[in-house]
C-alpha positions, 0 to 999 in steps of 0.5 A, spaced: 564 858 258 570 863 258 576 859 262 582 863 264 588 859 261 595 859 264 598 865 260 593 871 261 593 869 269 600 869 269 600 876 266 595 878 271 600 876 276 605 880 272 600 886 273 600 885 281 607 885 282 608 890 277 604 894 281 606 893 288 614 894 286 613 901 284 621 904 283 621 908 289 626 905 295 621 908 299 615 904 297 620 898 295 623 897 303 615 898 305 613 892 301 618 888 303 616 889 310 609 887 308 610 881 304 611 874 305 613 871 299 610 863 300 611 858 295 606 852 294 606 846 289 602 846 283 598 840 281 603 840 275 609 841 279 611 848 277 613 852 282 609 859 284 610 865 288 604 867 291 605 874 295 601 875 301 600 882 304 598 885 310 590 886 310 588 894 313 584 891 319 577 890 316 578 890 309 579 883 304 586 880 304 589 881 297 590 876 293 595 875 287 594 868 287 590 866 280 587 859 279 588 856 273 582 851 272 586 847 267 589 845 274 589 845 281 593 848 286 593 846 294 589 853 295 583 855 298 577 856 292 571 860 292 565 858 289 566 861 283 573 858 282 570 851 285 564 851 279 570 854 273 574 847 276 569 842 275 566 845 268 572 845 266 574 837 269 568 834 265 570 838 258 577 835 258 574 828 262 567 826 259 568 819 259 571 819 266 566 825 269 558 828 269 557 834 273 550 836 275 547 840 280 542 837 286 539 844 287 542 851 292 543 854 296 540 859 300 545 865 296 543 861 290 550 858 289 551 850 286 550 844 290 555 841 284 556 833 284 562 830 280 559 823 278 567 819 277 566 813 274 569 809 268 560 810 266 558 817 269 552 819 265 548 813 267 548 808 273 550 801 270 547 795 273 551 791 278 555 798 280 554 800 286 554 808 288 557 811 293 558 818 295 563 824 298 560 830 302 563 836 304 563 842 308 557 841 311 560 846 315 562 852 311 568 853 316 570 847 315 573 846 308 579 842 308 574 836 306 571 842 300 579 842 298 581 834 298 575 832 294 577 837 289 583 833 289 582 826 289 577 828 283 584 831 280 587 824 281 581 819 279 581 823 273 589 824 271 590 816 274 586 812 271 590 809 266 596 809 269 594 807 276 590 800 276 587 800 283 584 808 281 581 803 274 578 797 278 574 803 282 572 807 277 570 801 272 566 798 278 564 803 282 560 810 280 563 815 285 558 822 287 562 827 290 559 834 293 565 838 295 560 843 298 554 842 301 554 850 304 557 855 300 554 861 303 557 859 310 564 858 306 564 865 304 564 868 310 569 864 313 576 867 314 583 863 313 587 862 319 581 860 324 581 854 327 576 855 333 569 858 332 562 859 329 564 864 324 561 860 317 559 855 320 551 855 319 547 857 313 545 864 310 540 863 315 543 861 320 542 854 320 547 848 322 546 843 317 549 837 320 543 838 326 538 840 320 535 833 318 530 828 321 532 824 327 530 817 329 531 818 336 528 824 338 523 829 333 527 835 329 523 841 330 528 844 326 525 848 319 528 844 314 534 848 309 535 848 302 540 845 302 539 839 307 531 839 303 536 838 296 540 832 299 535 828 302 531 828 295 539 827 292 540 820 296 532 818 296 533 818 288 540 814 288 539 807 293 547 810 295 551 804 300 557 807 303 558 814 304 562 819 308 562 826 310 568 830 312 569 835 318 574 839 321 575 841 328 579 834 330 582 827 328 578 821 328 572 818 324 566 817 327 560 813 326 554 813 328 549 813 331 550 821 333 543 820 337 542 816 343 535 815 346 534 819 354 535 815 360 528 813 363 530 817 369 531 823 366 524 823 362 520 828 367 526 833 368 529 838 363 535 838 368 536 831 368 536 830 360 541 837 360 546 832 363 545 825 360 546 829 354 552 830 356 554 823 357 559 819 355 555 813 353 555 810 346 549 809 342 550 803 337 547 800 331 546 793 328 551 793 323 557 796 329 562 791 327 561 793 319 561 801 322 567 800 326 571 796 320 569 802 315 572 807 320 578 804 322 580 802 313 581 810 314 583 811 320 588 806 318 590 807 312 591 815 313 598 818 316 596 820 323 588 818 325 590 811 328 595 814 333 589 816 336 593 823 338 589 829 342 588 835 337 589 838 344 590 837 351 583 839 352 580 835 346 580 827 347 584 822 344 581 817 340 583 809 341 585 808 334 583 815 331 576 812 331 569 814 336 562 813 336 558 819 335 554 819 341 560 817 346 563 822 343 557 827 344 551 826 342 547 831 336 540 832 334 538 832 326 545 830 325 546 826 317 550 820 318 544 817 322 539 820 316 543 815 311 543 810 314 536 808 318 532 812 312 536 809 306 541 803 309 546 807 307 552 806 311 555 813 311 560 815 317 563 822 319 571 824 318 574 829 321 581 831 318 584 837 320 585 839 328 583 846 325 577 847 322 580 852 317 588 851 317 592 855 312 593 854 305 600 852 305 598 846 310 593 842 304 599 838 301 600 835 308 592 834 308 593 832 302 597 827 303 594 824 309 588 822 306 589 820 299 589 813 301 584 814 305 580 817 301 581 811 296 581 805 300 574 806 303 570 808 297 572 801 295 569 798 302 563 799 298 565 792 294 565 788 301 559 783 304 553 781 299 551 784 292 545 781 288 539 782 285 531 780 286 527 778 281 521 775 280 519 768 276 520 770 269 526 774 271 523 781 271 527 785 276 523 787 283 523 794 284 524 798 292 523 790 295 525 791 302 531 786 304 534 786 311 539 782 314 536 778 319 538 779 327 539 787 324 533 791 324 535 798 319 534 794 313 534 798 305 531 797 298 532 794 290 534 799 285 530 799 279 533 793 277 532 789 282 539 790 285 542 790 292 548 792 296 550 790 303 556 791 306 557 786 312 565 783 315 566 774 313 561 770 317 553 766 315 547 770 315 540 770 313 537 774 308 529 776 309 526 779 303 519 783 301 515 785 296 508 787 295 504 782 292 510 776 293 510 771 299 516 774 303 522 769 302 528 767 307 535 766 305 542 764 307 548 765 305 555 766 307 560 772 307 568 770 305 574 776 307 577 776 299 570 777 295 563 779 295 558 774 295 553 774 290 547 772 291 540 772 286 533 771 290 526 768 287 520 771 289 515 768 287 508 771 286 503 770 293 498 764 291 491 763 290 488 759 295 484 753 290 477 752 292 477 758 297 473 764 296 474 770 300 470 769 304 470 761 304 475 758 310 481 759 312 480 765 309 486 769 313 492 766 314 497 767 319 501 775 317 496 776 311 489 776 308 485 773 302 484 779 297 478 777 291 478 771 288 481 768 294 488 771 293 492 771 298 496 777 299 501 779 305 500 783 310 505 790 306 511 789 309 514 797 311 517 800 306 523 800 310 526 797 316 528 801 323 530 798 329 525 799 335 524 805 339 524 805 346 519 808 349 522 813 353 526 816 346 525 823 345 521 824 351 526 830 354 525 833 346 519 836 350 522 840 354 523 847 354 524 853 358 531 856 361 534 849 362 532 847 355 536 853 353 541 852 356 542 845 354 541 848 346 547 853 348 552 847 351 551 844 345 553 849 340 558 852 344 561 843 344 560 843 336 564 849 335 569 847 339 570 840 336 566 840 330 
């Protein structure tokens, strides 16, 4: 790998400004008329000109700027820039960091992963995962550029600032900067509104391309979505968020809701409910409304709940549900969490969907406590493990909280996560082969409780064979040699569908159609 040190890039610069200041006054008025000189802060504190003329219409901005992958400047990177950033953080980071790729993208391009954590090349038990996606949508990219920077500040802060080494020496921390390169590519600086780069190479828009629990997603599925759903069924992640631009509020799910009954026969009638502003809500709301608001909270502008526009919404404490906001199909967050109970919520931190570089300082210093502070919610509520009686760790036992049906599962060490605000609650546990088990505990503000659970192995009925009397119990059954086996648990716990739930998925026809055309024209408006 060849990096570019600060010296050869400094005399490409050289080079550029020697090329453009030519000694003819002539030219030398013309190119004054037709630079902006802008100064922007280098993450070492220097302080550069970066030039910037005037594009011929139709042909590619130039560029004088020449990133140095030693550090990281508050300017917009592409994929090669990105990728020579992060190889360049784990050579001089190898105890703090581990990349790796979870596939690519439809052009080929890197699904990078940074893992930051004081044990990044493997998972250390008792160390929940947590997770950073951005730029789902390409022309969304101020999230692509924050997660960069707080990868710079985990990595450069951890012996100095003890709050970054308590979270990396007790979390392990997964950050996927870009989740779409391809539509990155083709996005333009300076666009606040529009679709341009939104989409795949294909033309798909990846946050309503995964699997729906409200109504089917008939969607074909994308590499990159196809790469991230086998990423987060191979790591059981607790908390996650994904960052947006296009407003500022955090949301959470659900970002679906099931149809009202009385649109069940009519495509017109479910055009409208769609747009209706009511909210869908999970079990763990209170635990979703708690996560939004420590960002909402501890970020400089969200909480004021300040409209980006007069036309936009204001959001109560810079927080919303997804589905009063506007619903969406096939959307990730509500993925995460009722296949995986994985708690992942939506961040929309920038009004423009692709603001100038020189406002991400700004953006930079509105998130970065945010950012944090949340990753750190993922050591709130119950941790534990499961084992069975010789201590042997229960491998994918299903554990769910009592009165909230989306349950998760054991790593294969048996442990477990779950993120819950003080108070009792009981725990039900599973497992192939084991009697179910109930437990109660109780959650207290300042530290998570732990909690280790028994199952014990389902036992055998003496004097009873197979065949013999009371060979069915209630909920099981007797197995060979009078073995009482359980009826399987589901491999995971989701709350009940109504029965009317995606009826209108049926649909088709022009109101269909223009039910799915309000519905980009609604998401390339506010994200």
């Amino acid at each position: 790998m060849i990096l570019r040190t600060p010296l050869a890039a400094g005399h490409q610069m050289q080079l550029q400004l020697q090329l453009l200041l030519l000694p003819s006054v002539l030219l030398l008025v013309l190119h004054l008329l037709l630079c902006d000189a802008k100064t922007v802060n280098p993450g070492d504190g220097m302080q550069v000109q970066h030039h910037q003329m005037t594009a011929e219409p139709g042909l590619p901005e130039p560029r004088a700027y020449m990133p140095d992958a030693q550090h990281l400047d508050f300017v917009y990177h592409d994929h090669e820039e990105l990728t020579r950033f992060l190889r360049a953080t784990s050579a001089r980071y190898p105890n703090l960091t581990a990349l790796y790729s979870i596939g690519k993208s439809i052009q080929g391009r890197d699904l990078w992963v940074m893992v930051v954590s004081s044990s990044p090349y493997e998972h250390m038990v008792g160390k929940p995962d947590v997770k950073y996606v951005g730029n789902i949508h390409g022309n969304e990219p101020v999230g692509r550029e924050m997660l960069l920077h707080l990868i710079q500040y985990f990595v450069t802060s951890y012996s100095s600032d003890q709050y970054v080494k308590w979270l990396l020496d007790n979390t392990r921390i997964h950050i996927l900067p870009t989740m779409n390169p391809d539509g990155y590519a083709v996005s333009k600086e300076g666009t606040c509104d529009g679709g341009q780069g939104r989409y795949n190479a294909r033309g798909f828009d990846l946050n309503r391309n995964f699997p729906d629990y409200f109504k089917q997603n008939n969607k074909r599925g994308q590499p990159e979505t196809d790469s991230v759903k086998d990423w987060i069924s191979k790591i059981q992640f607790v908390l996650s968020g994904s960052l947006h631009g296009g407003a500022l509020v955090a949301s959470y799910p659900y970002d679906n809701t099931p149809n009202s009954r009385i649109c069940r026969s009519s495509a017109l009638c479910a055009m409208f409910q769609t747009y209706s502003a009511a909210p869908s809500l999970t079990p763990d709301d209170d635990v979703f409304k708690h996560l939004s608001l420590v960002y909402a909270r501890n970020h400089a502008k969200m909480s004021r709940g300040v409209a980006c526009k007069s036309a936009t919404p204001a959001f109560e404490n810079g927080i919303t549900n997804g589905a009063a906001w506007y619903p969406l199909t096939g959307g990730m967050q509500d993925y995460n969490y009722v296949w995986y109970g994985c708690m992942e919520i939506t961040l929309e931190i920038s009004c423009c969907k692709f603001p100038p570089a020189y406002e991400l300082k700004k953006y930079w210093e509105d998130n970065q406590l945010s950012l944090i502070k949340f990753l750190a919610e993922a050591h709130r509520g119950v941790q534990g493990f499961v084992f069975d009686p010789a201590g042997m760790p229960i491998e994918r036992a299903s554990i769910k909280i009592k009165g909230r049906d989306v349950g998760f599962q054991t790593t294969k060490y048996g442990e477990f996560w779950r993120i819950l605000l003080p108070g009792y609650y009981k725990v039900e546990v599973f497992a192939e082969g084991f009697a179910p088990r109930e437990v109660e505990f109780v959650i207290v503000e300042q530290h998570p409780t732990l909690l280790n659970v028994t199952l014990q192995p389902s036992k055998r009925l003496e004097g009873i064979g197979p065949m013999g009397p009371g060979a069915v119990p209630v909920g099981g059954g007797v197995g060979p040699g009078g073995l009482y086996r359980p009826i399987p648990a589901p491999q995971h716990y989701r709350p009940p569908v109504p029965p009317y739930a995606g009826a209108a998925s049926s649909d088709s026809g022009i109101f269909s159609t223009i039910s799915n055309g309000l519905n980009s024209l609604y998401s390339n408006i506010f994200g």
